[in-house]
N, C-alpha and C positions, 0 to 999 in steps of 0.2 A: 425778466422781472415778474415774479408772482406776487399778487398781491390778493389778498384776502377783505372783502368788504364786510362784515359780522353783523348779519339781519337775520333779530330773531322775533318769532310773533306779536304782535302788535305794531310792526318796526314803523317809523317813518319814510314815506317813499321818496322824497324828496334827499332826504340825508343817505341812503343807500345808494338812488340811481344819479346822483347828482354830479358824487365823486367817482363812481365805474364808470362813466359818463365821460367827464375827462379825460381820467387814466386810460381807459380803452383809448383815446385818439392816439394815442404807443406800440398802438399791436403788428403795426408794421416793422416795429423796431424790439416784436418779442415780448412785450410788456402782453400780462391780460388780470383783467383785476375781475375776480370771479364774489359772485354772491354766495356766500358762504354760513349753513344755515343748521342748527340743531337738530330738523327733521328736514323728511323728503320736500316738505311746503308749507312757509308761513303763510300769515297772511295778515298783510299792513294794519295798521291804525285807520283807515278809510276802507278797508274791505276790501283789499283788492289780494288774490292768494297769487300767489309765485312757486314755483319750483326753486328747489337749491341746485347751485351748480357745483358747488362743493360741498361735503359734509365739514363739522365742526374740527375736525381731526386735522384738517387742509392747511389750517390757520397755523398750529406747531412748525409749520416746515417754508411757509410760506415766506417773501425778501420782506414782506410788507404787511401788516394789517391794521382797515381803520374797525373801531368798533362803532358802531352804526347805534341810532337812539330809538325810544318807541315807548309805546304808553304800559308797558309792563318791566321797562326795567326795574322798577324797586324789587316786583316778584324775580325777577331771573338773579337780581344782586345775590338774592339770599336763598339760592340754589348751589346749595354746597357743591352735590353732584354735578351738575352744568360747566360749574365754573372750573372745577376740576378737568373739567375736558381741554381746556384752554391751557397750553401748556407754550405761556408768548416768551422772548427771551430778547429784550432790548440790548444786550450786546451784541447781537446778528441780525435785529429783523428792526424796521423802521416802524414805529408804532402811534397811532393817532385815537383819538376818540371825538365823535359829535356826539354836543349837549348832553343828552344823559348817559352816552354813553362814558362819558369821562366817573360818572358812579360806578359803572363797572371798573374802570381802568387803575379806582380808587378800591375798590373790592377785591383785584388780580395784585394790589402789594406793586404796583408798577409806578407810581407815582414817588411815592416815601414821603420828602418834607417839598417838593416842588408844587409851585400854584399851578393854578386850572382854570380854564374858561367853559362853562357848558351856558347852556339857557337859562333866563329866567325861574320858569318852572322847577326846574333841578334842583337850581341854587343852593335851597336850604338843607338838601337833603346831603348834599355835597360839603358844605361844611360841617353837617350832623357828623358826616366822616371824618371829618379831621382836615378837612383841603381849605387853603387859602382858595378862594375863588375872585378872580379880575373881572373887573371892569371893562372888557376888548374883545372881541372878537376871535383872537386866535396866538395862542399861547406856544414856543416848544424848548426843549431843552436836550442836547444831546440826539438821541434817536426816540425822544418822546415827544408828544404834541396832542394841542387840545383846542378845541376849538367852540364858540358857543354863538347860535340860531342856526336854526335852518339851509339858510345860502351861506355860511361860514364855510359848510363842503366843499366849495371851490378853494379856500384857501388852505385847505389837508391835503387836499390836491396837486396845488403849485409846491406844499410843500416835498412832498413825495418827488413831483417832478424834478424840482430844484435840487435835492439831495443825492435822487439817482439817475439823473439826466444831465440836463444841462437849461440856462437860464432860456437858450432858445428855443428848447423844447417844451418850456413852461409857458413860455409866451407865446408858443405857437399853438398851442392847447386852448389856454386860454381865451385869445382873438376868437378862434372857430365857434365857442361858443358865447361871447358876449354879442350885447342885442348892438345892431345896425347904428351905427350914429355915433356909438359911446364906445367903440372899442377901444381904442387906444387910451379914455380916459379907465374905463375897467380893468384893464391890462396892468397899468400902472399902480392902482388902485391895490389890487392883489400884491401883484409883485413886493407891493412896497410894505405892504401887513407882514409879510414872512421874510424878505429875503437877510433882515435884521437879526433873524434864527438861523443863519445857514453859518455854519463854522467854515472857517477860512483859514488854510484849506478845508473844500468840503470833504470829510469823511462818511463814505457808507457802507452799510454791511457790505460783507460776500455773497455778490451773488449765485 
């Protein structure tokens, strides 16, 4: 499972390494969800620069990509050329957006007349677009999904896992990284925000 995380300058670190974070706890089982980035190295919303681990082109071919949020998405929205690089295809690839990135995801024609969850902050700019925007934390429909704050990343997460794994593999993820004390109630918590979006049977792309 290739999975493509879309951080591009100004990105949020929290919403990029949040959900590689999870998805990596798979790599035993082949999964690797790679940071995937328009140049050699952005560099966050708090200043911190990263290296890409894949270029922008990675995402076209990839099982999976989420689009990652950041304090320049309006500018990236309306970069024809950019966005043109993005060549996503939700009848083969499982596809997610945090908070602002759901602007893009609403810019790539992927959304059409389905609602969205991003941040607060977004919000307006996201129904400027033309989206229903929810009230919830985490939205999906199909092989699409959206999700809105910050910590929502874990539940793009469970959804991905849920889709192209299995329910124990989403819970096993999840446990490893909630905090001491409260796992089984955080476990639950997640689980139960998505698993309402898994079609029954689950269908997922080819991987």
């Amino acid at each position: 499972m290739k999975i493509a995380v879309l951080t591009f300058d100004g990105f949020n670190e929290l919403d990029s390494f949040i959900v590689a974070g999870i998805l990596n706890r798979m790599n035993s089982r082949g999964w690797k969800a790679y940071i995937t980035c328009p140049s050699k190295a952005v560099t966050s919303m708090n200043g911190v620069t990263i290296e890409a681990e894949q270029p922008l082109t990675f995402a076209s071919g990839a099982d999976a990509v989420i689009i990652g949020s950041g304090i320049k998405t309006r500018e990236i929205a309306q970069d024809s050329g950019l966005l043109a690089r993005l060549q996503l295809d939700p009848a083969r690839q499982l596809i997610g957006a945090q908070c602002s990135g759901t602007l893009l995801m609403s810019k790539l024609g992927l959304l059409g007349d389905l609602p969205a969850c991003t941040d607060l902050t977004t919000k307006p700019w996201v129904i400027e677009a033309g989206v229903k925007v929810l009230d919830q934390p985490f939205h999906a429909s199909g092989n699409i999904a959206t999700a809105g704050g910050c910590l929502a990343s874990q539940y793009l997460a469970a959804w991905i896992l849920l889709r192209a794994g299995t329910r124990e593999d989403a819970e096993a993820a999840l446990h490893y990284v909630a905090p001491v004390g409260q796992k089984e109630e955080y476990v639950a918590r997640a689980i139960d925000s998505v698993i309402r979006y898994i079609p029954d049977p689950i269908a997922t792309p080819a991987a």
